[in-house]
N, C-alpha and C positions, 0 to 999 in steps of 0.2 A: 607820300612816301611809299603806300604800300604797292601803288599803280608801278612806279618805279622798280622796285622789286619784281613785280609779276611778270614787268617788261625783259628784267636784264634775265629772271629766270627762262623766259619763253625764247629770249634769243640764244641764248646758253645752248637749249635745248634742239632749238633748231641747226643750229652751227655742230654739233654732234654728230647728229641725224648726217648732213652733210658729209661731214670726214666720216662717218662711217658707210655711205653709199658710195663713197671715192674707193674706200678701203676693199668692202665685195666687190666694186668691177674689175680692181687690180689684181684681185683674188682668182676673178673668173677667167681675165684675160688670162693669166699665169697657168691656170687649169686648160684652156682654150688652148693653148701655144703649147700643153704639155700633149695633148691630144693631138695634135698635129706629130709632134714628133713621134710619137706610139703607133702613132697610123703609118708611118715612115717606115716604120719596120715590118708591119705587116706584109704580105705578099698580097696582089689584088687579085681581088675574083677572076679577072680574066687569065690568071698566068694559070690560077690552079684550073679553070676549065680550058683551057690548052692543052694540058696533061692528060688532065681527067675529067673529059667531058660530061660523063653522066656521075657529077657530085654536085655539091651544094656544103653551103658554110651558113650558118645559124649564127650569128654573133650577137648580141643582145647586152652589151655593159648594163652596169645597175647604176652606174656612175657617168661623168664625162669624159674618164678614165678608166679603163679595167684592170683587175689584176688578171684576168682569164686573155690568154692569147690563141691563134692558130698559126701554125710554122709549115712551111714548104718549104721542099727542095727537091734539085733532080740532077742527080750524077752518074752522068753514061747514062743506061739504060732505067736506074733506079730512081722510083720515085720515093720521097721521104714526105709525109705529112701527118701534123701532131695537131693533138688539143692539149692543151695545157693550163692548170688553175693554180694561179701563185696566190700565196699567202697576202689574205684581206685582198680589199676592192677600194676602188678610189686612188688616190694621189698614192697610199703606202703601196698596195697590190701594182699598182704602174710602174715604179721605180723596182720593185723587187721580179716584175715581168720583163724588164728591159734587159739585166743582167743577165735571167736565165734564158734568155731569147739568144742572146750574146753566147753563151756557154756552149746550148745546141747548135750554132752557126763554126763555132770552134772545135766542138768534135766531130764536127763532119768535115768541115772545109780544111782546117790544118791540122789534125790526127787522122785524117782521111777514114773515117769509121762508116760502115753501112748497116750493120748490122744493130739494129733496134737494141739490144739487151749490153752488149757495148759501148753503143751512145749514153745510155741512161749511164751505166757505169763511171763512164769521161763526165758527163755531164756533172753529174752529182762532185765528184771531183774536183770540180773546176769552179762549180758553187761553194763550195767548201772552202776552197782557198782563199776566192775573194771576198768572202765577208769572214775568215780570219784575221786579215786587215785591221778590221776595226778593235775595238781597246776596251767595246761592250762584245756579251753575246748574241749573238743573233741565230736567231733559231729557224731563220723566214727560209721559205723552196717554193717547191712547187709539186704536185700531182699531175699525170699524163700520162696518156696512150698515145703510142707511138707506134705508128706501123709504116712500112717502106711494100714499092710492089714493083714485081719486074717481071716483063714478058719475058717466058723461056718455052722457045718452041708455038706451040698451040695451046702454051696453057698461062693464065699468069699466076707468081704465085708470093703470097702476102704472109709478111712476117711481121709478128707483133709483141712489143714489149708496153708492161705498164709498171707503172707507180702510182701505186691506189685505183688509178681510174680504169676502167674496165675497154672487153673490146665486143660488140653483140657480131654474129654473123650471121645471116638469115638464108637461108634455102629451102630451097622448096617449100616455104610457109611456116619452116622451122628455125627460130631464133635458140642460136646458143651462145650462153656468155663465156667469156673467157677474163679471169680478173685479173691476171699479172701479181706481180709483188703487192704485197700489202705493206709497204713501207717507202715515203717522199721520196725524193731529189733534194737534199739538205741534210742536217743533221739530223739524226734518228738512234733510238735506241737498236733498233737491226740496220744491220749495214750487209745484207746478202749481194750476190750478184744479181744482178736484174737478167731474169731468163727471155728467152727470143722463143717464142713455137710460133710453128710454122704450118701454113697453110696454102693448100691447091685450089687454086677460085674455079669455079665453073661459071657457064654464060648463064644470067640470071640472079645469080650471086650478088649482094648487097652487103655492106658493113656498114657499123656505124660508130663513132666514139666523140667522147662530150666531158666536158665538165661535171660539176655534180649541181650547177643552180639549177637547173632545169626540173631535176627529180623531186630537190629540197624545197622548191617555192610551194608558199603556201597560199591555200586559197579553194576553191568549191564553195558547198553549203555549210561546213562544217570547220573551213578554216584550219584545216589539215595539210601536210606535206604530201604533196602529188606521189612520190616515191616510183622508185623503178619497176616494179611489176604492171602498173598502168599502164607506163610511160612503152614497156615492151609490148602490152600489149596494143597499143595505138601504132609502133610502128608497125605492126604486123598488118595492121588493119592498112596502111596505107602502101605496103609495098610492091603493090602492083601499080603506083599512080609514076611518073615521071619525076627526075630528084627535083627539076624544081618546081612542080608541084607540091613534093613533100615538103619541101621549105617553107610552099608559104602553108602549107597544112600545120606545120609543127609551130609555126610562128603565133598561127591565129589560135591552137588550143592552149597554148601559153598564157595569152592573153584573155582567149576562155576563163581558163581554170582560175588564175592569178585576181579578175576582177577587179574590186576595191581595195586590192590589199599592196602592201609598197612591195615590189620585185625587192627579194629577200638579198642575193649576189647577181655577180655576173653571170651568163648563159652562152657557152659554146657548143655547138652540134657540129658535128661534119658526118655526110653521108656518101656512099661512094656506091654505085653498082657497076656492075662488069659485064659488056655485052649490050 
């Protein structure tokens, strides 16, 4: 009797194990097929080195999905390209990435907006609206730097707007930050205008804007946050090398520093020089 038992238990157990490895690969497939369509809306490396041939794009999800995206565009002469980190990582960060990718494709293409601190403006607006819809609150956006560049003349010249995330510009061996609003793309207790300053590049001239996993992962000896004053100064350290150089420089101290430790969120870099 008891053999009996141990048997209908052990096949019980096994028949479980079963429907539950059925259940993850539907899960993964499901994750799989949302990744493809995420990846849909990205722009591809080659269209933004078309444009901008000495740049490079850092992307690094924490997940098989990201909430962190990069956005391109180019109308007339203007070039438009963003980092952006929506609220969480994973399957929630993907679905609340897809809207706001949707938002900034709409204030530029059917409000015809160019100007960076305008966009953020519409943008947030337009977020706003569509998760008023829902019958809960939703409090999810996104943070980003956003800068547009247009030859004029002999010179070209880069305007940039943010929301939380910041913009570095580097010359002559000097990095200067510039941090934009200190308030999302979503609901917020400030709701300012999002400002646009504006910038004259020289040949040699570099910029760079990112997410904030980069700065936030943890890891070295000490199992500390890398944080932005390192992270500035490493680029400085490599800004004589070519951008995709720096990519794969910036990729491999990542993974330097990071070690043993699980990548905290998603990681987007974008870097751009002129000349």
């Amino acid at each position: 009797f008891t053999f009996f038992r141990v048997r209908k238990s052990r096949n019980i157990i096994s028949s479980q194990k079963v429907d539950l490895e059925i259940k993850n690969q539907e899960i993964n497939d499901s994750i799989q097929y949302a990744k493809g369509i995420q990846t849909a809306i990205l722009p591809t490396f080659n269209t933004i080195h078309k444009h901008l041939k000495n740049s490079f794009v850092y992307y690094q999800p924490k997940d098989i999905v990201s909430g962190d995206f990069y956005w391109f565009e180019k109308v007339g002469n203007i070039i438009l390209i963003a980092a952006a980190d929506c609220t969480g990582h994973g399957v929630p960060g993907a679905m609340v990435s897809v809207i706001c990718n949707s938002s900034l494709n709409k204030s530029v293409l059917e409000f015809n907006l160019t100007d960076p601190g305008l966009i953020l403006d519409k943008t947030r607006e337009l977020i706003i609206k569509e998760f008023e819809k829902s019958e809960e609150e939703i409090k999810d956006g996104m943070d980003i730097a956003l800068c547009t560049i247009e030859q004029k003349n002999n010179h070209y010249e880069l305007k940039f707007a943010g929301a939380h995330n910041p913009l570095w510009l580097v010359r002559n061996g000097v990095l200067e930050e510039y941090k934009g609003n200190r308030q999302p793309i979503g609901r917020s207790v400030r709701k300012d205008r999002f400002k646009t300053e504006i910038f004259q590049l020289e040949k040699g001239d570099s910029f760079y804007i990112f997410s904030d996993g980069y700065v936030d992962q943890f890891g070295g000896l000490k199992g500390k946050k890398y944080k932005s004053a390192p992270f500035k100064r490493y680029l400085l350290s490599i800004n004589s090398k070519s951008m995709e150089d720096q990519k794969l420089l910036i990729a491999e101290n990542f993974e330097k520093w990071k070690g043993n430790f699980d990548q905290l969120d998603d990681v987007c870099v974008i870097g751009v020089k002129v000349g």
